[in-house]
NUTINU-111916 format. One record per residue (C-alpha): residue in one letter; x, y, z. Coordinates in steps of 0.2 Angstrom, whole numbers. Layout:
<atoms>
[A,[X,Y,Z]]
...
</atoms>
This chain:
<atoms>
[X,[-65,-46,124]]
[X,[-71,-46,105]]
[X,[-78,-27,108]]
[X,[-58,-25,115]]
[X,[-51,-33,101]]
[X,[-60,-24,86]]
[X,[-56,-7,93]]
[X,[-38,-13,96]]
[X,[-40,-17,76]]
[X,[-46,-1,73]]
[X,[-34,8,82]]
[X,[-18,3,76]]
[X,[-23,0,57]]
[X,[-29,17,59]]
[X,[-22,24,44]]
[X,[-33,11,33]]
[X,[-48,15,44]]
[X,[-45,34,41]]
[X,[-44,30,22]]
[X,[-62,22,23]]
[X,[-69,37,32]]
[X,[-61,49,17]]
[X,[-67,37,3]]
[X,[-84,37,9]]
[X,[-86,56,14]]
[X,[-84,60,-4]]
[X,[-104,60,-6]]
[X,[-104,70,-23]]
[X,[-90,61,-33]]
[X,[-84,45,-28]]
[X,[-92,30,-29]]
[X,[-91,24,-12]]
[X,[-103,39,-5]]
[X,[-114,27,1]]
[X,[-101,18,13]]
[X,[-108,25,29]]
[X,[-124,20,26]]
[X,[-118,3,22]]
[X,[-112,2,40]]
[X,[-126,8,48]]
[X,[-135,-7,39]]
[X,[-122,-20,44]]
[X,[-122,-14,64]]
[X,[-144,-15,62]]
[X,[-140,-33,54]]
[X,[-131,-37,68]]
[X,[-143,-29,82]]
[X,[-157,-39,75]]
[X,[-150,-55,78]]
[X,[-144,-52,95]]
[X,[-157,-63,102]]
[X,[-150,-81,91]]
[X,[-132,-75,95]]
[X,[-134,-72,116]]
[X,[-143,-87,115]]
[X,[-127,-95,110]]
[X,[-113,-101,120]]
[X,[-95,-92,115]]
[X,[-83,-104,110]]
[X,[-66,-97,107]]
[X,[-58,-107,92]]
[X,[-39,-110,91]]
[X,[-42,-113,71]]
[X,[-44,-94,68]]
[X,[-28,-91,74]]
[X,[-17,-95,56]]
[X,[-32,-84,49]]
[X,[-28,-68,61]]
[X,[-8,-72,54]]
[X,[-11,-73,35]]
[X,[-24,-57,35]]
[X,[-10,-48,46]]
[X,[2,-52,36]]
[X,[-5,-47,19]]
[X,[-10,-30,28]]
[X,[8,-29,32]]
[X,[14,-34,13]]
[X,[1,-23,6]]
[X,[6,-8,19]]
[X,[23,-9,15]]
[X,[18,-7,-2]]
[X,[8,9,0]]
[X,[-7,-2,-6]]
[X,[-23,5,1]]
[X,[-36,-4,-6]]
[X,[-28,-21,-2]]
[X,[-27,-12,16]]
[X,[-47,-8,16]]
[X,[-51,-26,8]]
[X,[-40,-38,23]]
[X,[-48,-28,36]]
[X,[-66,-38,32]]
[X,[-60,-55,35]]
[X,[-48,-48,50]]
[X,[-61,-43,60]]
[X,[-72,-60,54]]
[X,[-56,-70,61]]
[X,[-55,-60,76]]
[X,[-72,-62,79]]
[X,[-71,-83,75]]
[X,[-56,-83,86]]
[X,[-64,-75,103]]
[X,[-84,-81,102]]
[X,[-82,-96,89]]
[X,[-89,-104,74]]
[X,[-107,-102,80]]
[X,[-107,-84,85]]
[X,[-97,-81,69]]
[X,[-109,-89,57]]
[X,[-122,-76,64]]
[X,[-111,-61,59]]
[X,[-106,-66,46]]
[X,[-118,-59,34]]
[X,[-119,-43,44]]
[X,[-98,-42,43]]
[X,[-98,-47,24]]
[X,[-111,-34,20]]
[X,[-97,-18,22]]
[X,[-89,-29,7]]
[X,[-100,-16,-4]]
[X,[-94,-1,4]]
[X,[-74,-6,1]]
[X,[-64,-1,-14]]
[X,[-65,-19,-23]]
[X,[-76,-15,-36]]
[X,[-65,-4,-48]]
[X,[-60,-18,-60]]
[X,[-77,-17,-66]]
[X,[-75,1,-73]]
[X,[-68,-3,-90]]
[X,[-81,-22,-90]]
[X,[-97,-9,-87]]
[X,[-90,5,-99]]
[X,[-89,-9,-113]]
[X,[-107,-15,-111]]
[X,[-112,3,-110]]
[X,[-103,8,-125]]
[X,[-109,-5,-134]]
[X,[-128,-8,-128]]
[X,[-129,10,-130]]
[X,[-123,8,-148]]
[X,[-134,-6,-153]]
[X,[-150,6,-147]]
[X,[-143,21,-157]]
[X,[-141,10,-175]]
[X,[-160,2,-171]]
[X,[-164,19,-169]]
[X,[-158,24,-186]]
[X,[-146,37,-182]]
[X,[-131,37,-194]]
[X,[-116,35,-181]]
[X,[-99,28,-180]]
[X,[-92,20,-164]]
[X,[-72,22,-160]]
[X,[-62,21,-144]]
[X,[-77,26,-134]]
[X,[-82,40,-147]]
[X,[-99,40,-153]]
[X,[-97,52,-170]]
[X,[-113,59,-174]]
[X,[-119,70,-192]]
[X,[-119,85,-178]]
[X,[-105,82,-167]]
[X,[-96,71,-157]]
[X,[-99,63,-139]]
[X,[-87,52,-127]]
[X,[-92,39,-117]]
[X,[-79,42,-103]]
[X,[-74,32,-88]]
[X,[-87,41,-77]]
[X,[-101,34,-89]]
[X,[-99,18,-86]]
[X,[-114,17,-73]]
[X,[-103,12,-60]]
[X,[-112,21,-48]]
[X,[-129,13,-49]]
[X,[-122,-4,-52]]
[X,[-115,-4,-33]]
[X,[-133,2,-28]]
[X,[-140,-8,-35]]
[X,[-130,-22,-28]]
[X,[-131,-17,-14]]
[X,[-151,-14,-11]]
[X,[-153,-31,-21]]
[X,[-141,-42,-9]]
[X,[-151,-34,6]]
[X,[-167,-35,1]]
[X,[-163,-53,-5]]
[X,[-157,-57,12]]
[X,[-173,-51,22]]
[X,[-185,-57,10]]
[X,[-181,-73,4]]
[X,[-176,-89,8]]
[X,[-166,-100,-4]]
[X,[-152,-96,-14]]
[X,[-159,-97,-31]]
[X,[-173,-84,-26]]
[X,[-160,-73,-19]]
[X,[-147,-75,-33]]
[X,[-164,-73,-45]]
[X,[-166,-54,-37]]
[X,[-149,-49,-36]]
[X,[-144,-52,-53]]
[X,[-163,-45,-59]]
[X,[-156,-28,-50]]
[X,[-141,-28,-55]]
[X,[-146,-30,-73]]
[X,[-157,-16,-70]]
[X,[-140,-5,-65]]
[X,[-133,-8,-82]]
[X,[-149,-6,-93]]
[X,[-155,9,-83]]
[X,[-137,16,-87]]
[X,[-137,11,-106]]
[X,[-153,19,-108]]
[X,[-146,35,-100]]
[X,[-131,34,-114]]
[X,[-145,29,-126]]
[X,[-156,44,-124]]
[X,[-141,56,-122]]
[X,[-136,52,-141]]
[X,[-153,54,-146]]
[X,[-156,68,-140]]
[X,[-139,76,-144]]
[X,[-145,70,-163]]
[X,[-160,78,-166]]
[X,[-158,95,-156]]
[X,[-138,97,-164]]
[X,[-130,94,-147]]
[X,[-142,108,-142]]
[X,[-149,99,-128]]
[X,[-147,103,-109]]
[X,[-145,84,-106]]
[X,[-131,84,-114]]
[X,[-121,92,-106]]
[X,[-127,88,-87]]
[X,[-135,69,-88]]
[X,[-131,64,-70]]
[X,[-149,63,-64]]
[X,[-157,58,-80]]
[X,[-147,40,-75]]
[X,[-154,42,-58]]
[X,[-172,44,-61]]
[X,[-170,27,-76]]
[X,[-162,16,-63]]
[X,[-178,22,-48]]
[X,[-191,16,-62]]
[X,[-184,0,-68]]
[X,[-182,-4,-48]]
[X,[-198,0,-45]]
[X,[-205,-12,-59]]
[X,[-192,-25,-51]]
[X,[-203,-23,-34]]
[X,[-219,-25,-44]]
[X,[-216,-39,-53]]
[X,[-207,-46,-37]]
[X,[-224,-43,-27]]
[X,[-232,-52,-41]]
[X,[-224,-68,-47]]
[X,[-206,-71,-38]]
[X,[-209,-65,-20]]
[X,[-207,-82,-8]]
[X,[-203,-73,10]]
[X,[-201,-86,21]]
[X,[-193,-87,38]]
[X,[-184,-99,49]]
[X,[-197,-113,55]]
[X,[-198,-113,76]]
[X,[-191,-132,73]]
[X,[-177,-123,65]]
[X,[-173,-108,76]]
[X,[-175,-122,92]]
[X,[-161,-132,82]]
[X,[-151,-117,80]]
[X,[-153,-113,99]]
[X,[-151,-129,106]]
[X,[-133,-132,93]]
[X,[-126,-118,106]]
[X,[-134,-121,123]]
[X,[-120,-135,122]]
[X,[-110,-128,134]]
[X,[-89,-125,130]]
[X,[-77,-139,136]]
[X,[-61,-123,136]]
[X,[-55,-117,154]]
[X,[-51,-102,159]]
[X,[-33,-101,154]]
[X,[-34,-108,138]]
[X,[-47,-90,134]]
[X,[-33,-81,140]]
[X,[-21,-90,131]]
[X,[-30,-89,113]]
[X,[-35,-68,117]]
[X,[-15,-64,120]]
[X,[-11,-77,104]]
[X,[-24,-65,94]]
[X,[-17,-49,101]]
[X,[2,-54,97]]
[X,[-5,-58,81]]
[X,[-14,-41,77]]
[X,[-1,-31,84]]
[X,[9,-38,73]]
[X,[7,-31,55]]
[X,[8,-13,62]]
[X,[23,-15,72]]
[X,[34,-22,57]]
[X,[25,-11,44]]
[X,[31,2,57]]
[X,[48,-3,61]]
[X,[54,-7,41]]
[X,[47,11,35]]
[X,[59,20,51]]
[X,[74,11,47]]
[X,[87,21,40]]
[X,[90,17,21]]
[X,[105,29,19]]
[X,[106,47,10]]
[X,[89,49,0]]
[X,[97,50,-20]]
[X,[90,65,-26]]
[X,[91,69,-45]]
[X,[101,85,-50]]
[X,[103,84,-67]]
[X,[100,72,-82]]
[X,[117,58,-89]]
[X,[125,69,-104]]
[X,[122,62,-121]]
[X,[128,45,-128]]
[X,[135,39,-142]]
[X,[128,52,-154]]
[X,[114,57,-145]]
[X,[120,76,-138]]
[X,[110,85,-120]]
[X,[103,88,-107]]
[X,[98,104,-116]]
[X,[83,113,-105]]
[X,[67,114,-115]]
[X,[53,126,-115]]
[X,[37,113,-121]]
[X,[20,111,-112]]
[X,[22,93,-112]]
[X,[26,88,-94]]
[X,[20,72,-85]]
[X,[11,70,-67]]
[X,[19,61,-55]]
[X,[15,67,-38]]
[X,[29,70,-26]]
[X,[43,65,-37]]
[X,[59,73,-40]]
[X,[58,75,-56]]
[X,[67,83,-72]]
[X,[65,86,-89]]
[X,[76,87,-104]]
[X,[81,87,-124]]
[X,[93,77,-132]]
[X,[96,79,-151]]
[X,[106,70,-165]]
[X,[105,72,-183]]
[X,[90,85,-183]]
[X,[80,70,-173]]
[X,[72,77,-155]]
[X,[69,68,-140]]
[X,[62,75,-122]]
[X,[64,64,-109]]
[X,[56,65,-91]]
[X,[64,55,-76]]
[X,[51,58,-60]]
[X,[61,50,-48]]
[X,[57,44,-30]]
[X,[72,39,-17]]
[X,[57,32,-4]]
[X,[41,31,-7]]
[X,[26,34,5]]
[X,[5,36,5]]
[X,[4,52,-6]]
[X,[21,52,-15]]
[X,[23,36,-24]]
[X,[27,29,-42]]
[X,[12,20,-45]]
[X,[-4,28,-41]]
[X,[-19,33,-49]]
[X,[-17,52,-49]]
[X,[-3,50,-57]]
[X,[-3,51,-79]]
[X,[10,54,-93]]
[X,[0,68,-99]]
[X,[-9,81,-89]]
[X,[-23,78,-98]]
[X,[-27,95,-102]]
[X,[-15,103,-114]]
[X,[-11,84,-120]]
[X,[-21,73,-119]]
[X,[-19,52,-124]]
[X,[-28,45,-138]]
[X,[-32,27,-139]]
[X,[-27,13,-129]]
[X,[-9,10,-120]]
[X,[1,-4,-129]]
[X,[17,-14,-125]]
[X,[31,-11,-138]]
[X,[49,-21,-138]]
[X,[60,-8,-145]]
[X,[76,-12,-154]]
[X,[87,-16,-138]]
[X,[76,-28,-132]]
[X,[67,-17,-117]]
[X,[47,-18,-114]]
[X,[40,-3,-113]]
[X,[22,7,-115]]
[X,[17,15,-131]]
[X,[3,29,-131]]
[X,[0,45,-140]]
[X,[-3,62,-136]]
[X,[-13,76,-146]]
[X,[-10,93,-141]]
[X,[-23,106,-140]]
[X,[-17,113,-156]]
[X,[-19,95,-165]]
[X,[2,93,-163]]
[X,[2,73,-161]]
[X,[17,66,-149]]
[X,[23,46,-147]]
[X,[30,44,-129]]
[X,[37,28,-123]]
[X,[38,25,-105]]
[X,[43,11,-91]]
[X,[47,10,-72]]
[X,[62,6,-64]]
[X,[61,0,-45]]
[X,[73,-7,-34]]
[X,[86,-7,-48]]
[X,[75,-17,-62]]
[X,[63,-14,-76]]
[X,[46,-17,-77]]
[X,[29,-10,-87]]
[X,[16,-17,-74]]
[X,[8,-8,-63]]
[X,[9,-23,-50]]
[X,[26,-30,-54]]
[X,[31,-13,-49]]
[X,[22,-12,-31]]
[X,[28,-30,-30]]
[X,[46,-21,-35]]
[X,[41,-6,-21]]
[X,[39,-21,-6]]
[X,[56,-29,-12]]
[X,[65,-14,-11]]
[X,[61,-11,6]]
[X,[66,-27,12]]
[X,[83,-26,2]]
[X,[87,-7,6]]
[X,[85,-3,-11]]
[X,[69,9,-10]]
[X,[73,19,-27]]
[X,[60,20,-40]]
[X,[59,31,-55]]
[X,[47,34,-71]]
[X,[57,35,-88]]
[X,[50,44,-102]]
[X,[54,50,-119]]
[X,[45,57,-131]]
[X,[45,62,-153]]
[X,[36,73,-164]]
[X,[24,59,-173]]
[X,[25,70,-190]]
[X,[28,55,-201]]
[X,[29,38,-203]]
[X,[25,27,-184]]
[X,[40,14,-188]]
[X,[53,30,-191]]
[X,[46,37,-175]]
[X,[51,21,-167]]
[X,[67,19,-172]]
[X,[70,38,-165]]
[X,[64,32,-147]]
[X,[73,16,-149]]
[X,[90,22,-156]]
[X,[90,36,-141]]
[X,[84,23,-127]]
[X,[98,8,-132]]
[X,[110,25,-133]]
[X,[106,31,-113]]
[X,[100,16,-105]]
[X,[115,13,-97]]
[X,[117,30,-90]]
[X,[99,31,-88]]
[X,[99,19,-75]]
[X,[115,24,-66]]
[X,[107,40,-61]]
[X,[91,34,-57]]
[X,[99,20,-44]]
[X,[111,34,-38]]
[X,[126,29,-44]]
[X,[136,42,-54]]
[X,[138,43,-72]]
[X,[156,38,-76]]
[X,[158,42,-93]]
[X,[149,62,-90]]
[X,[162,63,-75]]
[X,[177,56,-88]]
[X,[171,69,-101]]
</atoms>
């Protein structure tokens, strides 16, 4: 029955086990390559303790019921959404429930840490990306000043006498943090005993991860210093991080062998408690195991079938966008333009425009989506307001308030030919504004329960030749000017004063 139930699981969440299966097939650049390897480890976990779990008596529990329900549903909210790593994530404590639910509590504690082990091959480490790249930008710093090499530190760009270097995203050591994680909680688990002994080695490798990666940065400067950015490091540095983080680990073992290694297993007193807590017997019949496998299988059914019947239903006439609303007040367009600056947004309808008044310019891009799906949606991390090759964003996002009132993001753009640009954008889902990334996928899941699936990215954008605060007042004059008509078109409705005009 729990083998039955797990592929059932499988099977019709499909599209978030497909998406694990392509997240850790990208051995060369992702940073969840090592994900099969991960499972291989977590099924070995759970083979080497088949002799405690047979031993046991299966139990099914009633309790993991409401547990099944809330992980469903959150799949289902998350689903409807187009979230995917939300998807991944509720998988884990899915199948723990299901597995509570069938063989009980006892068999449960005993896969428990074979089960949780996949944890590091999910997709819920990214927020540590811009936490690593700070210490690394600044550890990295820190060594290149003790060093004595003259060097100024800026948004993540180390400026040297002989040339600049950028301590990008991808630099952040990511990579070897979750390896070493991952060795580190394993090797903690086999080895050791009490928790403070195994929380000692797993924060030990993990340190490791980030010093190992700071020295890399560290060593990349210097080396870019005193050769005039003439050295093959760098410009390809991947191993170099590789071959740091191997010899701090095997120091770690070292030292480990020497002072901090306390392997100790389970006493026979212990195990014979273990056994005997399951030899106990289950007072449930017959029926009530039935009962509680078709109350799990309702359960799990039912996040697919919703998510399916919601996204089939028929929402009306898709609003796709023809052309831009004409000019108000003072403001005259759509006029088409001929400029390389042109947002991604992949899969929308999208269009792009000037508006002029007075000599003042403004280009503004709607990408617009009547229904969102996996692939084609507003918020997603392929997508960007720049193309990030002919313009590319300097410095941090911020929110503005312009002079109506709205929220929305401020960023600027260089051009390759030093141009510099001020774009203001925002979202609009389901007939409402938002600048959050997760207010508008909250938006996305409100939509499609009110039939209002429309969302859109609005952006404009001014020459920053002058003065920021007259910039500003540009964008804010145009967008207090078009708002109205802005969000007509994106909501499909028609633009009444263009039609009267």
């Amino acid at each position: 029955m729990l083998a039955g139930l797990i592929l059932l699981v499988l099977v019709l969440y499909r599209d978030t086990t497909l998406y694990l299966g392509e997240l850790w097939s990208r051995l060369a650049d992702g940073p969840y390559g090592h994900g099969f390897l991960v499972l291989a480890i977590s099924l070995y976990l759970a083979y080497e303790r088949r002799g405690k779990i047979l031993a046991l008596v299966p139990c099914p529990s009633a309790f993991a019921l409401p547990a099944i329900a809330a992980c469903a549903l959150v799949w289902l909210a998350a689903a409807l959404a187009d979230i995917q790593v939300v998807q991944a994530v509720i998988l884990l404590p899915l199948i723990i429930s299901v597995i509570w639910a069938v063989a009980g509590g006892d068999v449960m504690r005993q896969l428990l840490f074979p089960v949780l082990f996949i944890a590091f091959a999910l997709p819920l480490w990214s927020p540590l990306l811009p936490v690593l790249r700070e210490v690394t930008a600044a550890g990295a710093f820190f060594l290149t000043r003790l060093s004595g090499i003259t060097a100024h530190l800026q948004d993540y760009e180390v400026q040297l006498s002989s040339g600049q270097l950028s301590i990008e995203t991808a630099c952040s050591g990511l990579n070897y943090f979750m390896a070493a994680l991952t060795l580190g909680v394993l090797y903690a688990y086999l080895n050791y005993r009490d928790f403070r002994s195994r929380l000692l080695v797993v924060v030990m490798t993990a340190g490791a991860a980030v010093l190992a990666n700071i020295l890399r940065v560290f060593v990349i400067i210097y080396l870019a210093d005193i050769t005039d950015m003439q050295h093959p490091l760098v410009q390809d540095h991947l191993m170099l991080g590789w071959y740091l983080f191997g010899a701090l680990v095997l120091v770690l073992l070292f030292v480990d062998h020497l002072i901090y290694r306390r392997r100790a297993a389970l006493s026979d007193t212990a195990a014979e408690s273990v056994v005997k807590a399951g030899s106990a017997g289950c007072g449930h019949g017959h029926a009530r195991h039935i009962l509680l496998l078709l109350a799990a299988t309702m359960m799990i059914v039912s996040g697919p079938a919703v998510a399916w019947w919601v996204k089939h239903q028929n929402a009306g006439a898709p609003n796709w966008l023809h052309e831009l609303p004409a000019g108000e007040s003072t403001w005259s367009g759509p006029a088409p333009v001929d400029d390389s600056w042109m947002p991604v947004y992949h899969g929308a309808n999208a269009l792009r425009r000037g508006y002029h008044k007075d000599g003042d310019r403004v280009l503004l891009y709607v990408g617009l989506y009547p229904q969102q799906r996996q692939g084609s949606e507003l918020i997603n991390d392929l997508n960007s307001i720049s193309d990030g090759d002919i313009w590319k964003q300097t410095g941090a996002e911020r929110p503005v308030v312009s002079a109506g009132g709205r929220q929305v993001t401020e960023t600027e753009l260089v051009s390759a030919g030093g141009r510099r640009r001020l774009v203001w954008y925002c979202y609009r889902v389901a007939g409402r504004y938002t600048t959050s990334r997760y207010v508008a996928k909250t938006l996305q899941l409100y939509g499609l329960l009110t039939g209002r699936q429309g969302a859109a990215v609005i952006a404009m954008a001014a020459e920053h030749d002058r003065d920021i605060a007259e910039v500003r007042g540009e964008l804010g004059d145009f967008l207090a000017a078009m708002e109205p008509a802005l969000a007509r078109v994106v909501d499909g409705q028609p633009n009444m004063q263009g039609r009267e005009r």
